[in-house]
FIVEX-20476 format. One record per residue (C-alpha): residue in one letter; z, y, x; residue number from 1. Coordinates in steps of 0.25 Angstrom, whole numbers, plus 5000, padded with zeros to 4 digits. Example, Ala and Ser with C-alpha at 12.3 -4.5 7.8 and 13.67 -1.06 7.14 Angstrom:
FIVEX-20476
{'A', {5031, 4982, 5049}, 1}
{'S', {5029, 4996, 5055}, 2}
end
This chain:
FIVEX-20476
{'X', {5653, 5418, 5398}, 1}
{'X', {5646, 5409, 5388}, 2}
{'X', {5652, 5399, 5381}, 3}
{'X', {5645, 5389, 5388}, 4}
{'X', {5650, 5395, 5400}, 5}
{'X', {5665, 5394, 5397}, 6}
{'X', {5675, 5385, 5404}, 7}
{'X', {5683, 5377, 5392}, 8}
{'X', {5697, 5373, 5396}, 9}
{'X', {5699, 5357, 5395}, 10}
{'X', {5708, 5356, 5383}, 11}
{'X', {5718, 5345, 5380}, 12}
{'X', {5711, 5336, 5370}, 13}
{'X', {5699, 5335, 5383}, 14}
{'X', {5710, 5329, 5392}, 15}
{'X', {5715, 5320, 5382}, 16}
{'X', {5702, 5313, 5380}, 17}
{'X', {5701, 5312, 5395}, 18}
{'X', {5709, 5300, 5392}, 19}
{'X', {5703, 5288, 5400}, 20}
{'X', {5691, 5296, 5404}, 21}
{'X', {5688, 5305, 5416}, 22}
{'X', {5701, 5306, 5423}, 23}
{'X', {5708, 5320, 5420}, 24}
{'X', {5708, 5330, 5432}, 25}
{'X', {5723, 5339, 5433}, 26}
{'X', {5731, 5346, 5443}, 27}
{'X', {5742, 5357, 5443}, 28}
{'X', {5740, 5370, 5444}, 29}
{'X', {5749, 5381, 5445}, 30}
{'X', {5742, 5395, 5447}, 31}
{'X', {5729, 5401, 5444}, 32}
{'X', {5721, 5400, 5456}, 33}
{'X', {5723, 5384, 5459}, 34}
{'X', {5721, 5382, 5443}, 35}
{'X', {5706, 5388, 5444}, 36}
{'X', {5703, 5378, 5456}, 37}
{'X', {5709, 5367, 5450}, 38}
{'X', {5703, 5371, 5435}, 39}
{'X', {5690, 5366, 5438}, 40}
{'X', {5693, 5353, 5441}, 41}
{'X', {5704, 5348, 5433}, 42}
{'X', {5704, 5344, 5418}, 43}
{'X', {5718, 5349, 5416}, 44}
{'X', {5729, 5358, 5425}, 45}
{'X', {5743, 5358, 5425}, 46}
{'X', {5752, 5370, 5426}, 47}
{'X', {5762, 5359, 5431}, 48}
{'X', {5779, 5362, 5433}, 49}
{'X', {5777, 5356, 5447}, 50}
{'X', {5772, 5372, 5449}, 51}
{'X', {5789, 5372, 5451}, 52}
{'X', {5788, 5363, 5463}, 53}
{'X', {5774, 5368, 5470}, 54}
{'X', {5775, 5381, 5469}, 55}
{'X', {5789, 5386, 5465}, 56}
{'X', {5798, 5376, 5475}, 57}
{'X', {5804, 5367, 5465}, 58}
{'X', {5811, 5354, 5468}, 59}
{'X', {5806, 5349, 5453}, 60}
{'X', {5797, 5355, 5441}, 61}
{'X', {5813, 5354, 5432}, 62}
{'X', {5815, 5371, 5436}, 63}
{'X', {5801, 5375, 5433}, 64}
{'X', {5803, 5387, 5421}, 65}
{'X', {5794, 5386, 5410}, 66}
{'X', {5789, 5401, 5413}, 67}
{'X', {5784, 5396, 5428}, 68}
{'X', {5775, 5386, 5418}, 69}
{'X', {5770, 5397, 5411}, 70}
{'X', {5766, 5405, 5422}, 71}
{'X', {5758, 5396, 5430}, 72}
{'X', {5753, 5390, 5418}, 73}
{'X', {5747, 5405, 5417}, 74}
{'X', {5742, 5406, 5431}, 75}
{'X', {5735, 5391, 5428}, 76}
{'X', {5727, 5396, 5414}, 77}
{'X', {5723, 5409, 5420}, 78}
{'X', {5717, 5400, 5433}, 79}
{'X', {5710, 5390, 5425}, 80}
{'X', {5697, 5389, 5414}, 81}
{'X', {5695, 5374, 5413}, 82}
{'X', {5708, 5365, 5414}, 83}
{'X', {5718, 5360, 5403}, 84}
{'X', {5731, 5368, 5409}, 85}
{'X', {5742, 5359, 5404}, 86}
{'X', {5756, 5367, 5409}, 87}
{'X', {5769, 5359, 5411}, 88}
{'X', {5782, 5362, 5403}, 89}
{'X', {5793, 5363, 5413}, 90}
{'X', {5805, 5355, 5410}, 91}
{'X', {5815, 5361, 5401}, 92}
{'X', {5803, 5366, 5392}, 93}
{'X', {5800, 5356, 5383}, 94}
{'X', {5812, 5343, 5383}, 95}
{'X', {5823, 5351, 5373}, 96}
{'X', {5813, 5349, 5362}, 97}
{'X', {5800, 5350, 5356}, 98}
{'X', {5801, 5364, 5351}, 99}
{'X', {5807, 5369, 5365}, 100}
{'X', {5792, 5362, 5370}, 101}
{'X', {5783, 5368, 5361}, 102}
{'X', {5788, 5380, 5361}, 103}
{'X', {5787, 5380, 5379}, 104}
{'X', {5776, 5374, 5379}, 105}
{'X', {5770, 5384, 5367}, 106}
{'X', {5776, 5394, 5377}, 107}
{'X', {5768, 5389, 5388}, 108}
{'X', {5755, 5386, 5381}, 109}
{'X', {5753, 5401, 5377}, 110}
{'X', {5757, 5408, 5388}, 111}
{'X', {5749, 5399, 5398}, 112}
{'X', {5737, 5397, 5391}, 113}
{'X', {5739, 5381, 5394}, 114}
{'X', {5733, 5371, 5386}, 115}
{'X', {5744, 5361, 5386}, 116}
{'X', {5757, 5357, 5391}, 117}
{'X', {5763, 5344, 5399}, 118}
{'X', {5779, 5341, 5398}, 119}
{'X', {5786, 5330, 5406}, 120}
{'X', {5791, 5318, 5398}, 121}
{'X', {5788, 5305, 5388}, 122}
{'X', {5792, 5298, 5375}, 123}
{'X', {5804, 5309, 5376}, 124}
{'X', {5794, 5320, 5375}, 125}
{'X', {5785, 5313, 5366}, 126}
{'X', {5791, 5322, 5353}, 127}
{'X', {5790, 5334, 5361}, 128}
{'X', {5775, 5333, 5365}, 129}
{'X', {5771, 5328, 5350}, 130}
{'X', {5778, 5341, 5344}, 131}
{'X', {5771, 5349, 5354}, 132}
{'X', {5757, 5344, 5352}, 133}
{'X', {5758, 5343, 5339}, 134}
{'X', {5758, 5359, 5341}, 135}
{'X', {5747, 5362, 5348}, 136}
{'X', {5754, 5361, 5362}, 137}
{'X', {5746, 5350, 5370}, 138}
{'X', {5755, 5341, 5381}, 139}
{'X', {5753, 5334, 5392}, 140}
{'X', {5764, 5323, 5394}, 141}
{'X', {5767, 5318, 5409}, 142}
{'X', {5777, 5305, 5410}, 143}
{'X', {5779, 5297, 5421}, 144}
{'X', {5786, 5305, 5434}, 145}
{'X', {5790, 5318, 5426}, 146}
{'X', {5797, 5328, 5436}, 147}
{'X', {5803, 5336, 5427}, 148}
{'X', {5814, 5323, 5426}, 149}
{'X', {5813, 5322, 5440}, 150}
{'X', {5829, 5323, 5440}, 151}
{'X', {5831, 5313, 5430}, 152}
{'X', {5820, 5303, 5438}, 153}
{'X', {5829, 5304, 5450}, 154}
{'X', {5816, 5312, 5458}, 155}
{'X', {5800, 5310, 5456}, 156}
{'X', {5798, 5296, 5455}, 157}
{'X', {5786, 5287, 5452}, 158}
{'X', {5788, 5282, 5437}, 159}
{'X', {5784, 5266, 5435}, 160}
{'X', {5788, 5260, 5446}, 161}
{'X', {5796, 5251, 5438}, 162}
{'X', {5788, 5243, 5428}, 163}
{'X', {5800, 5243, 5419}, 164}
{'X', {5798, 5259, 5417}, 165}
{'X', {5783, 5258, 5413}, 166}
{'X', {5787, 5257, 5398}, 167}
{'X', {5794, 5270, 5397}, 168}
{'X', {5781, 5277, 5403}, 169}
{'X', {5773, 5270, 5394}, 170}
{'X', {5782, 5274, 5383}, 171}
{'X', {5781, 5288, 5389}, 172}
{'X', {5767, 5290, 5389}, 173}
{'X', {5765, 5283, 5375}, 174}
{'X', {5775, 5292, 5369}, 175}
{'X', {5767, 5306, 5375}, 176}
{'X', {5753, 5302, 5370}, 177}
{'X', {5758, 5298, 5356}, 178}
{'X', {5765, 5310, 5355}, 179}
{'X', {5753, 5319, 5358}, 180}
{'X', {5752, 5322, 5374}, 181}
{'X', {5737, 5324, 5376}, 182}
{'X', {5738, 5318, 5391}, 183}
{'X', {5751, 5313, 5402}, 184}
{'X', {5754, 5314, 5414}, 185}
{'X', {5759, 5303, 5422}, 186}
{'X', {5767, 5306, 5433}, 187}
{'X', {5773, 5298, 5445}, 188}
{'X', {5768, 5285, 5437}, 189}
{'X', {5764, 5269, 5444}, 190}
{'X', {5750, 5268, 5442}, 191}
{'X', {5752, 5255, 5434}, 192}
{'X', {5759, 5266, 5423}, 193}
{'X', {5752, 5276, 5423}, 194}
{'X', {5740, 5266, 5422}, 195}
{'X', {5747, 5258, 5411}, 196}
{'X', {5751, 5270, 5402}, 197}
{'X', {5736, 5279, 5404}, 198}
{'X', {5730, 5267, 5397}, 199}
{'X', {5741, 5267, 5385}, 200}
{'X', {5741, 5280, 5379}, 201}
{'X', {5728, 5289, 5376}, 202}
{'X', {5730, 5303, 5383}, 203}
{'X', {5727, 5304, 5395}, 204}
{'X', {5735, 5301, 5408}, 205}
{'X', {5736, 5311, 5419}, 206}
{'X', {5742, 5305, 5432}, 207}
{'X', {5750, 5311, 5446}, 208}
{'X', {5755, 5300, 5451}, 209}
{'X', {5751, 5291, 5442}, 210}
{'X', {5737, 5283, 5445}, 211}
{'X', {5724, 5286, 5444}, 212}
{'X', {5724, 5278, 5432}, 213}
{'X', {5728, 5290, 5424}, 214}
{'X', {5719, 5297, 5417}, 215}
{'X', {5720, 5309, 5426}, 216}
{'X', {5729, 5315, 5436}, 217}
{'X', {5735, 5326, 5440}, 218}
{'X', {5741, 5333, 5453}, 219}
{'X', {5749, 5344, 5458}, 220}
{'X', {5738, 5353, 5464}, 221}
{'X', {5746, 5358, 5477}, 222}
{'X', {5751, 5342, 5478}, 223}
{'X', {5735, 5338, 5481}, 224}
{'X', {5732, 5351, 5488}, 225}
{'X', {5742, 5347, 5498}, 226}
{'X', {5751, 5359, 5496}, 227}
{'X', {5764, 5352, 5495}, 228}
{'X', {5770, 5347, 5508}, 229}
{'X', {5773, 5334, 5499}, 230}
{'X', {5764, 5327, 5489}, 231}
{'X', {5770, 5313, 5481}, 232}
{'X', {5762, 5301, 5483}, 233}
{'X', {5752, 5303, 5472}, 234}
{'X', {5746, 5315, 5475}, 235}
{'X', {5733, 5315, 5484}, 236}
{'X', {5730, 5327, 5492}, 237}
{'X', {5718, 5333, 5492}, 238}
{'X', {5719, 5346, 5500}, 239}
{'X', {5728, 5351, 5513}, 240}
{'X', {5730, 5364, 5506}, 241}
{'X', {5746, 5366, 5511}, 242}
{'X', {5742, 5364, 5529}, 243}
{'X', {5730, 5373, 5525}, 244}
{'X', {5738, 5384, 5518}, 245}
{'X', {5747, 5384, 5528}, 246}
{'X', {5735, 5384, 5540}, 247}
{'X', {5730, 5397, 5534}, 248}
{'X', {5744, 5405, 5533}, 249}
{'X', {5747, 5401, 5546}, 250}
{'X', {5733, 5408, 5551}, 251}
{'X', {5735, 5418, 5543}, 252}
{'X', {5750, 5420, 5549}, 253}
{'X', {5745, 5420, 5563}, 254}
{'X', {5734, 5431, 5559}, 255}
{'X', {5743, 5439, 5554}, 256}
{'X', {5753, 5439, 5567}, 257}
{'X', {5741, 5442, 5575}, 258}
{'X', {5736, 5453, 5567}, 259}
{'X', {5722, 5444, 5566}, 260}
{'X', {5721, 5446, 5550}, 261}
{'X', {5718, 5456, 5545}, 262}
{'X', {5705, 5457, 5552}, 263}
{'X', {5695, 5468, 5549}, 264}
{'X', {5689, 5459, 5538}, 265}
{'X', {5701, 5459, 5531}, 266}
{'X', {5704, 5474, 5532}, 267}
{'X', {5701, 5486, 5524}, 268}
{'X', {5692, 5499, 5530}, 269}
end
């Protein structure tokens, strides 16, 4: 293949400058195959912990091991040519101390291949994302609705409600930029927020559940494909997938129990 030819991955400092420009395109992705469809169409992909929820059963993203990270975080490199793949650091991984964060997410980065990492948390992370930077290790921030604290919020609730709270997000969102977060997700967030923060801090804002004011968005891929029974309130689905899934194993059940498949196409002579 020429060098003309060659698909070049978007790296972080390209979606940094997307700040106020053409809205950044992401979703999640958790295996090989759904990573190549949705690679040539988003700007960056998530290797999210909520792969602990969709596809292993958990109530919360709190059990996921850091190991399952990193072999999903495989799956998704090997799938894809042309996204930013940002991978999650589960919880436990990175709040102890800085050192304990770079060395997981050093851990992660060269096993996976990954170009960047995301971890859960504001001001009180803010030491622990400039010491990673400073190292080489690019983050992603996410403030607002963070479920790996799920247990201490009292559940997943919508963050700013309450005008009086606004001043801690801001503070948040401040505190991640300064300390060298290339771009933020806001999660959960009233659009007056996430409106109010996206135009105060130069990286970019990447919002679920949090406006299209934002400079981009992100969702859970089987959340928009209709594959969960329940979607929150924020997420628009654009396929059926789940009723059709479960249309074909049903016609493929009633085949089998009356010996219509296989047929004589489907056999070896």
């Amino acid at each position: 293949m020429s060098a003309q030819n060659q698909v070049r991955r978007i790296t972080v400092p390209q979606i940094a400058r997307r700040k106020g420009g053409e809205p950044i395109v992401s979703l999640t992705s958790y295996h090989a195959h759904t990573a190549a469809i949705v690679d040539k169409h988003a700007d960056f992909i998530l290797v999210g912990d909520s792969l602990g929820m969709v596809m292993h059963g958990m109530e919360s993203t709190v059990g996921v091991p850091l190991d399952l990270m990193i072999m999903h975080g495989k799956a998704v490199v090997r799938g894809t040519k042309r996204a930013l793949i940002v991978v999650d650091m589960p919880f436990g991984t990175y709040e102890e101390s800085p050192q304990v964060a770079f060395r997981n997410a050093a851990k992660i980065m060269k096993e996976t291949a990954c170009g960047a990492v995301k971890l859960e948390g504001g001001a009180r992370m803010a030491e622990t994302i400039r010491f990673l930077t400073e190292r080489g290790i690019p983050v992603m921030a996410h403030i607002g609705l963070t479920p790996q604290s799920s247990h201490v919020m009292g559940g997943f609730k919508t963050q700013g409600r309450d005008e009086d709270s606004w001043p801690l997000h801001e503070a948040d969102a401040k505190a991640v930029s300064e300390a060298g977060a290339f771009a933020v997700v806001l999660e959960g967030m009233v659009e007056p927020l996430a409106a109010k923060i996206t135009k105060q801090i130069d990286i970019p804002t990447i919002g679920i559940g949090a406006s299209a004011e934002c400079d981009g968005q992100i969702l859970v891929l089987e959340d928009m494909l209709g594959l969960n029974p329940w979607t929150p309130k924020f997420v628009k689905v654009y396929g059926q997938l789940g009723p059709m899934i479960e249309q074909a194993v049903s016609e493929y059940a009633e085949d089998v129990k009356n010996r219509a498949f296989p047929t004589e196409d489907e056999v070896y002579r």
